[in-house]
Structures are given as structure tokens and as C-alpha cells.
N, C-alpha and C positions, 0 to 999 in steps of 0.2 A: 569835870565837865569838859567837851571837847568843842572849840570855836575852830569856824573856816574863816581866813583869812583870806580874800582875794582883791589884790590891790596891787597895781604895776610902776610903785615908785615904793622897793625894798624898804631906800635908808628912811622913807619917814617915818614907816612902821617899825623901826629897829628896836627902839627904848621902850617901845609900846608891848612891841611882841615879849620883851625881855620882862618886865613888873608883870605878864601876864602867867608868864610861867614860873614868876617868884611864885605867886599866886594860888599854884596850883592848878592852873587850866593846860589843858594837852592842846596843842596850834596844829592846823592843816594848812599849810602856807601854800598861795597858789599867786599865780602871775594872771592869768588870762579867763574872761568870762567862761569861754568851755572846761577851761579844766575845774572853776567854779562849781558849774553846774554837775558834771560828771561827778567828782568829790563828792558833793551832798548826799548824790542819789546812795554812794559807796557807803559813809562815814559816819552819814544823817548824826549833823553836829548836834550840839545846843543851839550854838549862835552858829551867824553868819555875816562878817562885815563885810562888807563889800564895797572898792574903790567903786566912786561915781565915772571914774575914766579907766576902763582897760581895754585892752589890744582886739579891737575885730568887734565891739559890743559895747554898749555903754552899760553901767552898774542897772541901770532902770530896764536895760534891754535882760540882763540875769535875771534880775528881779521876776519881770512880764511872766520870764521861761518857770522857776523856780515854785512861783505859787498857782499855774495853770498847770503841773505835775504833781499826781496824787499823794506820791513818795514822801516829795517834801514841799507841798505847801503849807504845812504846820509850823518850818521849820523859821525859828524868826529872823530876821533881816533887819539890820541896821544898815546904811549909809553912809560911808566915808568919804566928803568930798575937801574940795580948798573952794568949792564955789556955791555962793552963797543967791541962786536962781529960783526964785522963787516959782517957776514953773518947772522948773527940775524936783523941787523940794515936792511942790501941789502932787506930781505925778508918785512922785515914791510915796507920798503917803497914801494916795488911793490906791495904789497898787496893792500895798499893805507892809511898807516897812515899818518895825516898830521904833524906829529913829533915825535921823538924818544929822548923823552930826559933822560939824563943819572941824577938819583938823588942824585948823589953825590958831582956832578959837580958844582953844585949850591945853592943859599939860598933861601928860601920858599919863600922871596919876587922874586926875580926872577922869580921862576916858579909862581907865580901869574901873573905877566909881562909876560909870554909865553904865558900863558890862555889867558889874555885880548889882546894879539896881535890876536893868532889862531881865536880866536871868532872875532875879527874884519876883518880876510881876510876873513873867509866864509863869513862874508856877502857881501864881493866886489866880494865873487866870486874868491877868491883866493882856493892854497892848500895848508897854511901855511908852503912850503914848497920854499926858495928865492934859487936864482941861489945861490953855492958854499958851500949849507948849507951840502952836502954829503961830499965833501972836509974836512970841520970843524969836522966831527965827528972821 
């Protein structure tokens, strides 16, 4: 399975990126929302995390672009931020991310456990999204 990566602060995702390709998953590392976008359309991942802060765009401004394009609005989207805003959060889930996770909250193997969860509801057809998970955050 192949996840895009686009998030503009390298060392946080390092150990992250590292357990994911113990794992088995191929990474598209990307620094800035365009090249975001562009990759997808290219690579059309599995996933797609996406930093809530990058250069020229914010993660919710990718998002907008991502699921308003035919190619890959299938494509699912999770949220990686440090900020815990509840109107940042409201908006990526209408938009349609299927998670918002906060990376500070947790340990890299976790967020490996959140990947191979999300990748296993889209394939039942899920929105990696369970009753009370808006409640938790």
C-alpha cells in the first residue's frame, strides 16, 4: 500500500515515516500543499496525511482542492496537526477527512495503529470516522 505524506516539519515524521516502512507501506514524501496535490493526482495513494501547516496552504486548503477533484476525491485523508482547534478539526471533517489526528498526542506506533486501522475501514467501506470520535477530540 502506498501513503502520501505531506507535512513541512521532516524530523517529526522521521520515526513515523521509519515503523511505516518496517511495515511494509511505500511513502511519497512531500514538503508543500502543491506538490501534495500534484502527487496524488500522479501516485493516487492509499492514504494521504497531510500536515495541518504547510508552505503557501493550510492541510484544510489540500483537503478543499483534493476532494473537489474527480481523480482523487476517493482518496482518504487523514490530518496531522500539534493543534488541537476545534474549528480547524469541524472543518476537516466536513470537508471529508477520515481522521484528525493530533501528533503530539501519541507514539509513532500508534499512529501506525491508526493508519492500519483507516486502511482497513476503507476497505469495508468504512469513513474511519466511529460514533463519539468528535466527542474525544
Amino acid at each position: 500500500m502506498k501513503i502520501l505524506i505531506a507535512d513541512h516539519e521532516a524530523s517529526h515524521v522521521k520515526e513515523f515515516e521509519k515503523l511505516l516502512q518496517e511495515t511494509g507501506f511505500s511513502l511519497i514524501l512531500v514538503n508543500t500543499g502543491q506538490e501534495a496535490l500534484s502527487l496524488s493526482q500522479k501516485e493516487q495513494p492509499d492514504l494521504i496525511l497531510l500536515g495541518e501547516m504547510l508552505p503557501g496552504m493550510t492541510g484544510n486548503d489540500v483537503l478543499r482542492q483534493l476532494k473537489a477533484n474527480l481523480q482523487t476525491q476517493k482518496i482518504p485523508v487523514a490530518i496531522l496537526s500539534h493543534f488541537k482547534d476545534d474549528a480547524l478539526i469541524a472543518e476537516a471533517i466536513d470537508l471529508g477527512a477520515v481522521e484528525y489526528i493530533l501528533k503530539d498526542t501519541m507514539s509513532s506506533q500508534d499512529l501506525v495503529n491508526r493508519v492500519q486501522t483507516i486502511l482497513q475501514q476503507q476497505k469495508k467501506g468504512g469513513t474511519g470516522w466511529s460514533e463519539g470520535d468528535a466527542q474525544n477530540l
